[in-house]
C-alpha positions as CSV (number, residue, x, y, z in Angstrom):
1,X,36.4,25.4,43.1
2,X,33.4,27.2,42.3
3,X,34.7,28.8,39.1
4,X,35.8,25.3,38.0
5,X,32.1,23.9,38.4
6,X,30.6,26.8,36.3
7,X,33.0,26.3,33.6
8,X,32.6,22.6,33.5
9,X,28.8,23.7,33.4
10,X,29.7,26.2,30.5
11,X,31.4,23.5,27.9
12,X,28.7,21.2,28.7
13,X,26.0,23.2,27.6
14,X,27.9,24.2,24.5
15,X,28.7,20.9,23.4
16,X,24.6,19.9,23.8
17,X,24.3,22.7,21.6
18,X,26.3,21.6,19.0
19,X,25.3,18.3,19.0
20,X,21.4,18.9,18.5
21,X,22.5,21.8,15.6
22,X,23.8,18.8,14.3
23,X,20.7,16.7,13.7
24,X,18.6,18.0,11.0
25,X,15.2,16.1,12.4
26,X,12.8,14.8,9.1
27,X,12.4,16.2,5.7
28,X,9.3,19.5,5.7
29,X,6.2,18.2,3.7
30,X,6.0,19.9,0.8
31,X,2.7,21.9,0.5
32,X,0.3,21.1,-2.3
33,X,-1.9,24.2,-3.0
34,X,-4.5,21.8,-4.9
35,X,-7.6,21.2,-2.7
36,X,-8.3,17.5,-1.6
37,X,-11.7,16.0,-2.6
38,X,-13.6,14.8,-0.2
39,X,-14.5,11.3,-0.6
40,X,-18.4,10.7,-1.4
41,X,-19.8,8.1,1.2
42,X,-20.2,4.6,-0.6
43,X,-24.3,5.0,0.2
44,X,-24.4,8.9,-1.6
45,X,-22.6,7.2,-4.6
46,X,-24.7,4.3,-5.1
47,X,-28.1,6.6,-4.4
48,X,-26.9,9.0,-7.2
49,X,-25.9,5.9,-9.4
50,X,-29.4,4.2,-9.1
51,X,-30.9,7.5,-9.6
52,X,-28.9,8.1,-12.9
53,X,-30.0,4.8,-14.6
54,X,-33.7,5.0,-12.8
55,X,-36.3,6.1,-15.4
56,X,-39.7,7.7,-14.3
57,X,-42.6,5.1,-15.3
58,X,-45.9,6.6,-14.7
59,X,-47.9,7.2,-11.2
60,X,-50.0,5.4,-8.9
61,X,-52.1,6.5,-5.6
62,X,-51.0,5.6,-2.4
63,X,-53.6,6.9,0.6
64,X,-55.0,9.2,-2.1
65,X,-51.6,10.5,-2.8
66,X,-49.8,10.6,-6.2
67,X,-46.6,8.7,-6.0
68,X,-44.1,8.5,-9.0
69,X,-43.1,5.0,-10.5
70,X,-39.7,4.3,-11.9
71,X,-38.0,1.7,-13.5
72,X,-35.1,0.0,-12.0
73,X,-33.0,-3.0,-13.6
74,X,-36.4,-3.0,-16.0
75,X,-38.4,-3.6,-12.7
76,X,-41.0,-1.2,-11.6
77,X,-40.4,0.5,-8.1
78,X,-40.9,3.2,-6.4
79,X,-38.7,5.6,-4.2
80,X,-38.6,4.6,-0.3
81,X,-39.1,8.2,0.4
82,X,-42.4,9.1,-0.9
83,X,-43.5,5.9,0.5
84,X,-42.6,6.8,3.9
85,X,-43.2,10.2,3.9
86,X,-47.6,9.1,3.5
87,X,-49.2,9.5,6.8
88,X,-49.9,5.8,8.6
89,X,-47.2,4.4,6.3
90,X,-45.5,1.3,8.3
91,X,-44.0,-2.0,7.2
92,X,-45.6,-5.3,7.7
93,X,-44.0,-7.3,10.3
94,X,-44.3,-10.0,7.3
95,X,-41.6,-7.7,5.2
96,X,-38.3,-9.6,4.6
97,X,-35.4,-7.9,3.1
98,X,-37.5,-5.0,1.7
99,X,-34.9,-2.5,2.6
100,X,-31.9,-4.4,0.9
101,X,-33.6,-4.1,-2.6
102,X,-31.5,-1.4,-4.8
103,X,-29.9,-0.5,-1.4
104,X,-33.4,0.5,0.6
105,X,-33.4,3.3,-2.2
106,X,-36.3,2.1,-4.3
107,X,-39.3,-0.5,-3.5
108,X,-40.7,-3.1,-5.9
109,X,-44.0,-2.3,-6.6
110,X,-45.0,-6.0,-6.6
111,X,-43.9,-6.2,-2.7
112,X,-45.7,-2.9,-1.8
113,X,-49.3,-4.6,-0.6
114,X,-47.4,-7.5,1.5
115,X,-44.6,-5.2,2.6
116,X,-47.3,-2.5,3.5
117,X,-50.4,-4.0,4.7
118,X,-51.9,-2.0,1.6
119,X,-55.0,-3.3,-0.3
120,X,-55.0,-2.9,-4.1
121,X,-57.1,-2.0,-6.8
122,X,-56.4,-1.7,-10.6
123,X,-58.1,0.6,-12.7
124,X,-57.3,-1.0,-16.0
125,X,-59.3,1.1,-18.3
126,X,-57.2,4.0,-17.1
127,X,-53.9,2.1,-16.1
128,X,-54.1,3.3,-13.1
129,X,-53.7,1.4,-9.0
130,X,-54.7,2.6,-6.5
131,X,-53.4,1.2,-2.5
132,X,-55.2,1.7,0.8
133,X,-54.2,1.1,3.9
134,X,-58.2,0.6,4.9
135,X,-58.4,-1.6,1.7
136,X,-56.2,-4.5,3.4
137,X,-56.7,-7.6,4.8
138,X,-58.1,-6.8,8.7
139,X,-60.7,-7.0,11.1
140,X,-61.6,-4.7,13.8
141,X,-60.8,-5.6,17.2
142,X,-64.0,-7.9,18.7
143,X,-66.4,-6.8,21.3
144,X,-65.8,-3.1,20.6
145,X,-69.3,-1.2,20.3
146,X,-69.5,1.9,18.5
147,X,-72.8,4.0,17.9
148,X,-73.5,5.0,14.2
149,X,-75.5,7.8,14.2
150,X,-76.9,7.8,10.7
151,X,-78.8,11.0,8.9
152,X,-81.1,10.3,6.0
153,X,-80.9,13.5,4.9
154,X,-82.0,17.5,5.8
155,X,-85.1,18.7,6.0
156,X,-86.8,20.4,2.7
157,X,-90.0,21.1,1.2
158,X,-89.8,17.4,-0.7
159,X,-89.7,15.1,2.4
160,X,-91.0,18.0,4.8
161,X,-93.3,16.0,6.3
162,X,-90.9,12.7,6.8
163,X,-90.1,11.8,9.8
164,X,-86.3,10.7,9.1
165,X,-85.3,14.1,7.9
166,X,-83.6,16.8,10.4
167,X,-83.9,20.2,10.2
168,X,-80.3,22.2,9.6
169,X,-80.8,23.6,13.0
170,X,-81.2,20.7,14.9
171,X,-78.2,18.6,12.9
172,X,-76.1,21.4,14.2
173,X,-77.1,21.4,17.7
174,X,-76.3,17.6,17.6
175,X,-73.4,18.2,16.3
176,X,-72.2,20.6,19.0
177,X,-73.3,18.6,21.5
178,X,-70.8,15.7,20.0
179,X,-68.2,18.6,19.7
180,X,-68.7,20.1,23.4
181,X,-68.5,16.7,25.1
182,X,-65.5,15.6,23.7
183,X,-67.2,12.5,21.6
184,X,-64.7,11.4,19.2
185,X,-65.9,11.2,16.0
186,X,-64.6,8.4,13.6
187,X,-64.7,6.2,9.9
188,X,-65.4,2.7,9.5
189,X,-61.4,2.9,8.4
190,X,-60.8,4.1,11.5
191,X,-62.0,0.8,13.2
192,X,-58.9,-1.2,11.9
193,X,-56.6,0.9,14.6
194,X,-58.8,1.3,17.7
195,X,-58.7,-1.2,20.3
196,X,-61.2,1.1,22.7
197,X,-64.2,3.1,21.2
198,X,-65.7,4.7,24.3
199,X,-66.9,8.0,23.7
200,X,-66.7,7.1,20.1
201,X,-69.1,7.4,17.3
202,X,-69.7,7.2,13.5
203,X,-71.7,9.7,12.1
204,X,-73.2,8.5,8.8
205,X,-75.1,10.3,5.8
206,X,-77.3,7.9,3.9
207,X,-77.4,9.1,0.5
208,X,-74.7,12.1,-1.2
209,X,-77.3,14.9,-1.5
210,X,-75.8,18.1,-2.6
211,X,-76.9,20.1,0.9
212,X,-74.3,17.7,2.2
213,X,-72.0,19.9,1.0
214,X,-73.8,23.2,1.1
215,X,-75.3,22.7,4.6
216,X,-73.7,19.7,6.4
217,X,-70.0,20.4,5.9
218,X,-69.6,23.8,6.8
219,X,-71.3,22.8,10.3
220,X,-69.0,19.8,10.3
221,X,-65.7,21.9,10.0
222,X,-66.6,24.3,12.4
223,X,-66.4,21.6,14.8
224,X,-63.8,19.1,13.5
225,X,-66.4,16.3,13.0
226,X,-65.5,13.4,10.8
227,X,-68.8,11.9,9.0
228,X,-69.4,9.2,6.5
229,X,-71.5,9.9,3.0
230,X,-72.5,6.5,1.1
231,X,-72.9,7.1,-2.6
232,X,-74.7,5.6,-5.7
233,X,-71.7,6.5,-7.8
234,X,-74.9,6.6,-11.1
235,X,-76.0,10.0,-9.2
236,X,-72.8,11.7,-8.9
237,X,-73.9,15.4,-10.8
238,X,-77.1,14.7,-11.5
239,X,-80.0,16.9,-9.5
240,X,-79.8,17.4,-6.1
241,X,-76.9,15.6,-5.7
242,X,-73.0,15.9,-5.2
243,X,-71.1,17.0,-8.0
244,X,-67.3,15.4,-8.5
245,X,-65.7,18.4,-7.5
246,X,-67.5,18.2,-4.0
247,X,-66.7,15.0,-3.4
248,X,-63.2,15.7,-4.1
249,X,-62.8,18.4,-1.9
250,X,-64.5,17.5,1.0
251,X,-62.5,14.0,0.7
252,X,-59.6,16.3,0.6
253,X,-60.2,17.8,4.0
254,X,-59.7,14.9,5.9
255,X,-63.2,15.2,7.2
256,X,-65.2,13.2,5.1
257,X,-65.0,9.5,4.4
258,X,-66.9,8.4,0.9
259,X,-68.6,5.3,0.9
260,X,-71.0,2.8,-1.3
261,X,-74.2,2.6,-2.5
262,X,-75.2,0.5,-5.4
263,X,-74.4,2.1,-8.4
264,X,-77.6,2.7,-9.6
265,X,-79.0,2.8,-6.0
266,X,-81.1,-0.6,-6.1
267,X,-82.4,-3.0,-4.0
268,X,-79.5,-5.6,-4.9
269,X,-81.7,-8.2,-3.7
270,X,-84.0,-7.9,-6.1
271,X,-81.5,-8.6,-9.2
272,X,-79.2,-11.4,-10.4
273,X,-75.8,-12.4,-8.8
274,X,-74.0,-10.7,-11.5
275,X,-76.1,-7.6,-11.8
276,X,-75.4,-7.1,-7.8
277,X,-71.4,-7.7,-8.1
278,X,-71.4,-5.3,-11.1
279,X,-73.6,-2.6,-9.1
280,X,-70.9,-2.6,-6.4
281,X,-67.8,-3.2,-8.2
282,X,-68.6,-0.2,-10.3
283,X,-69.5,2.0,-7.4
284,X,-66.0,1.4,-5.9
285,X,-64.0,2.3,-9.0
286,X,-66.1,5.4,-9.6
287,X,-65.6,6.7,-6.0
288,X,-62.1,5.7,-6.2
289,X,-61.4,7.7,-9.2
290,X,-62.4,10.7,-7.7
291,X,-61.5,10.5,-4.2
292,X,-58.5,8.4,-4.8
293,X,-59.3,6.1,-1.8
294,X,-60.5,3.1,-1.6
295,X,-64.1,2.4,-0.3
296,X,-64.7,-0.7,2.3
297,X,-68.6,0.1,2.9
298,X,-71.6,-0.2,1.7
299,X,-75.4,0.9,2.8
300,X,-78.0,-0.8,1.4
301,X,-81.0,0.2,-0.6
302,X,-84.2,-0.3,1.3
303,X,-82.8,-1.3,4.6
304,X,-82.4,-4.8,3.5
305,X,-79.9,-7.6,2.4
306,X,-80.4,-10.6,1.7
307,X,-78.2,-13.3,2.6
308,X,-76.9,-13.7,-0.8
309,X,-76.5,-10.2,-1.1
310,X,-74.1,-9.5,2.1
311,X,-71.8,-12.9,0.9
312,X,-71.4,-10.8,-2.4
313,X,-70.6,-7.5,-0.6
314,X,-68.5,-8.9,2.1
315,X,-66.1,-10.2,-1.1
316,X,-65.7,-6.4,-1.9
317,X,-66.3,-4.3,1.0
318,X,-65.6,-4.7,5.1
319,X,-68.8,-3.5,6.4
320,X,-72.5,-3.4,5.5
321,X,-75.1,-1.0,6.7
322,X,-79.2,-1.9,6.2
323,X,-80.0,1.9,7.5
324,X,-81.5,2.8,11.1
325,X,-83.3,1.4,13.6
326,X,-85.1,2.2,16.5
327,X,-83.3,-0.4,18.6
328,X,-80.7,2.3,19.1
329,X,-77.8,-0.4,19.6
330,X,-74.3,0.3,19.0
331,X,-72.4,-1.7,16.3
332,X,-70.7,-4.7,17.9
333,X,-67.7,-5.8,16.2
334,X,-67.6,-9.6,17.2
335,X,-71.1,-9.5,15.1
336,X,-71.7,-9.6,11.4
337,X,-70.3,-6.8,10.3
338,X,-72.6,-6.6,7.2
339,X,-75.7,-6.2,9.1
340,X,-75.1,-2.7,10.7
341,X,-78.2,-0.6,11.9
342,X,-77.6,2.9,12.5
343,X,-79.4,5.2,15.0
344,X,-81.5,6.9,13.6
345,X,-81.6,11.0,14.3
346,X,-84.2,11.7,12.9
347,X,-86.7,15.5,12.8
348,X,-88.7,14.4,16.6
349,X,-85.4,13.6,18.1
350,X,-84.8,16.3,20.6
351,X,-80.9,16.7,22.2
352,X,-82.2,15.1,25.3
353,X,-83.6,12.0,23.5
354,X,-80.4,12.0,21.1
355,X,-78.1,12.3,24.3
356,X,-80.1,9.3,25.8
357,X,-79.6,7.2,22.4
358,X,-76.0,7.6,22.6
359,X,-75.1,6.9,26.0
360,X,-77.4,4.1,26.4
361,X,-76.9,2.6,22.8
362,X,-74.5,0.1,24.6
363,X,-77.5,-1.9,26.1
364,X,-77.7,-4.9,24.2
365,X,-81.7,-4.9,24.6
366,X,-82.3,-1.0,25.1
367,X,-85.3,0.0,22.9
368,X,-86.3,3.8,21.8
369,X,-88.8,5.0,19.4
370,X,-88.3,8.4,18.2
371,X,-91.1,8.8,15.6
């Protein structure tokens, strides 16, 4: 019985075996030694496409950075990349379809200022434009207060016996006293970002003598401090004063902001409508050729502005400073912001009397006399 099992086993085996010899299963694939492209993604092909027909137009300055042009379909642009790629770069929240034009590859130039919050000025003479971040339309948060601590100049043996000049020595240990107690130091561009300024303060040079650069910003970098310069653009490399090349530099380092005077460092008040708006247009174009930045301040010759004169500035610039007083108030921002009184630090302040200026410069009635 048992052999009669294992020999039914046996045939059935054999005949399985047969039957699956018989089925030759699906045709081999044939192998192609040619290697398969791979396939370039539809966004690659239309970059490298807009690319190929885009033709480099000229430059403009974005943040004081150069940024190539192109032209598009005959319409100037610029490449989405360097755009983005500039520190404090964001669209507006007013931007439509921006990023569908030439497939968020390239940006019209026309819809850079709305699509950026950028502000705009065109050197024609040198067919050049210049955008700001600073230079658009804003306001500083209200009901901040912000010292300005504002420097008519060092010490020499021309004003030696002024009282509103400091001795290098005693700018310094000012200076580290801001750096040692953790004071953050600030522009007036800053102001369109900050929604809290305690233990803030502008530090502000009234005119763009040349020991700002020999003296002033070596002290300044030693300790990180950011500080403000207003210039008469008319006095730019003549004696005693900043040279281009300075400016540039010290713009350059992120340290120093470059602001306004007149051009010809007048009294605006004392001349025509038409003389004043030439004074400051000029000034801005001349600062903004060499710093590549837009200015949005001004000081004022004399300490004074007339109202006349602060309507014409506030058409150009944001803010207005009429020098120092002895009030020793801080800037409040939900005042006229072209009416700005520094605090003055001047050769009798000691660090004692300039901490006390500081610190209390938030008291809206708080009275100090230094001189």
């Amino acid at each position: 019985m048992k052999q009669k099992i294992f020999l039914v086993l046996v045939i059935t085996i054999i005949i399985l075996c047969f039957t699956a010899c018989g089925d030759e299963g699906p045709d081999p694939v044939a192998f192609d030694p040619t290697p398969t492209a791979t396939p370039v993604p539809k966004e690659v092909a239309e970059r490298e496409e807009l690319d190929k027909d885009a033709k480099e137009l000229g430059k403009i300055f974005v943040e004081g950075q150069t940024v190539k042009t192109w032209t598009v379909d005959d319409t100037a642009c610029v490449k989405y990349e360097d755009i983005f790629s500039i520190d404090g770069i964001e669209r507006s929240q007013k931007a439509s379809a921006w990023d569908t034009d030439y497939d968020g590859l390239y940006i019209k130039l026309s819809d850079l200022e709305d699509d950026f919050n950028l502000g705009k000025l065109s050197d024609t003479e040198n067919g050049r434009d210049y955008y700001c971040i600073s230079a658009s339309k804003w306001s500083p948060a209200r009901n901040l207060k912000i010292p300005v601590i504002y420097y008519y100049g060092l010490k020499d043996e021309d004003n030696y016996y002024s009282s509103n000049y400091i001795a290098i020595e005693d700018l310094e240990e000012q200076l580290s006293y801001i750096a040692d107690y953790g004071f953050n130091t600030m522009w007036f561009e800053d102001l369109r970002y900050v929604v809290d300024t305690e233990d803030s303060l502008i530090i502000a040079f009234d005119e763009a003598d040349a020991d700002i650069y020999s003296e002033v910003f070596p002290i300044a970098s030693r300790y990180n401090i950011k500080f403000t310069v207003f210039t008469a653009s008319a006095l730019i490399g003549t004696e005693d004063k900043l040279t281009e090349t300075e400016i540039e530099e010290m713009s350059d380092s992120g340290l120093v902001s470059f602001q306004i005077r007149p051009e010809n460092d007048i009294v605006l008040g004392q001349h025509s409508e038409s003389t004043q708006k030439s004074e400051i247009q000029n000034s801005i174009l001349a600062i903004t050729r060499i710093t590549k930045k837009i200015p949005i301040a001004i000081a004022f010759p004399g300490g004074t502005a007339t109202d006349t004169t602060e309507k014409i500035a506030a058409s150009y610039v944001k803010f207005g400073v009429v020098g120092a007083s002895s009030s020793g108030k801080a800037y409040d921002t939900s005042k006229s912001s072209m009416g700005i009184k520094g605090i003055p630090a001047s050769r009798y302040t000691d660090i004692d009397e300039f901490s006390t200026a500081i610190s209390e410069s938030y008291i809206e009635e708080q009275s100090y006399s230094y001189y």
